[in-house]
N, C-alpha and C positions, 0 to 999 in steps of 0.2 A: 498544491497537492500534498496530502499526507499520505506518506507510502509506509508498508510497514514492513519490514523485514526479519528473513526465520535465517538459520545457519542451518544448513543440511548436516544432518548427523548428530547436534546439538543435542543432549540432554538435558531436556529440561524439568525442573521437581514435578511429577505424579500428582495429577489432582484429581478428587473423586468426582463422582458425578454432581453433587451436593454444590460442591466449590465450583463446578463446570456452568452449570446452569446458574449460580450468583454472579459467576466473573460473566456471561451471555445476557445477564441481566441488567448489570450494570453499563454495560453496554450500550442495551437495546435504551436504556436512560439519557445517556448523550448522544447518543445519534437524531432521538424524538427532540434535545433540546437545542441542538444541531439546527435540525428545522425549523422549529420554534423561531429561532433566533435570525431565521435567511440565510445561514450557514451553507446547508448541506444541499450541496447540487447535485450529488454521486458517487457510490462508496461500490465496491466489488469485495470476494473475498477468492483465492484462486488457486486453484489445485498445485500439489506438485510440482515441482520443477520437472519432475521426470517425466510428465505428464503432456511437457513442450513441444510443439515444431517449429522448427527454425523456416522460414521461406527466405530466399537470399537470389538476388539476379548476380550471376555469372558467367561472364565469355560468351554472352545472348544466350543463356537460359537460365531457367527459373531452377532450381534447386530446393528440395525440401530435404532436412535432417530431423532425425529425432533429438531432444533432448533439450535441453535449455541454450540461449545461445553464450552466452557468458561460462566461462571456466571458470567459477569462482564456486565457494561454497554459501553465501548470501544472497539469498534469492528474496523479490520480490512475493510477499502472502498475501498481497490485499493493497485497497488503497480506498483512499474517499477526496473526490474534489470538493472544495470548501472554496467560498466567498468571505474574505475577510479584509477590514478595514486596513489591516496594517499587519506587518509579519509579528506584532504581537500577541494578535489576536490570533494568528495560525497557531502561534505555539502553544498557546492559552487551551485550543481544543487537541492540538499533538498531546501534549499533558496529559489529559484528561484521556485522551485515546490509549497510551502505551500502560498508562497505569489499569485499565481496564486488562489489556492483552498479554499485557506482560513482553512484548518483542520492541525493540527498535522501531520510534516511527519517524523517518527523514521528512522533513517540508521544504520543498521548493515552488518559487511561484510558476507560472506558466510563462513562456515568452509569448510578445506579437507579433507578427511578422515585424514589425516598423524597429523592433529589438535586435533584427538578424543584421550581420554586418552586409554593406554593398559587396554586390560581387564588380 
């Protein structure tokens, strides 16, 4: 999974619309070659943190909070599940992804269950 992450509050340099729609462009370029390629299984993009609800079981009940569930200022923006031969090949399309976006984009692969320790 390539995730990408923003810093709440973060300043980042001003770009016009001009520069919005080429950085959207070059983009929408690797994600088509994503495909292409048998890559791209599933990408999201995702609002706000502030935008969150927390659901949580406590003391037999369900609990809902607003807000992100994490106290941190790096929030998850977006993410794309990717098919790749080897963690080279994730980094290969992370490259290629964060230089488009401009933010941070962490890869990790998925666990299988047969990865989880015995209980």
């Amino acid at each position: 999974m390539l995730s990408a992450y923003s810093r709440e509050g973060q300043v980042r340099e001003p770009v016009n619309e001009e520069q919005a729609r080429e950085s959207y462009a070059r983009l929408g370029v690797v994600e088509r070659e994503m495909a292409q390629a048998g890559a791209w299984v599933f990408s999201g993009r995702l609002h706000e943190s502030d935008t969150a609800t927390v659901v949580r079981y406590a003391g037999g009940e369900v609990l809902t909070t607003d807000g992100p569930f994490a106290e941190t200022k790096d929030h998850l923006g977006g993410f794309y599940v990717v098919e790749a031969a080897d963690l080279d090949a994730a980094l290969g399309w992370a490259a290629r992804v964060t230089e488009c976006i401009g933010v941070p984009v962490e890869v990790r692969p998925f666990a299988a269950f047969a990865d989880e320790p015995q209980a």
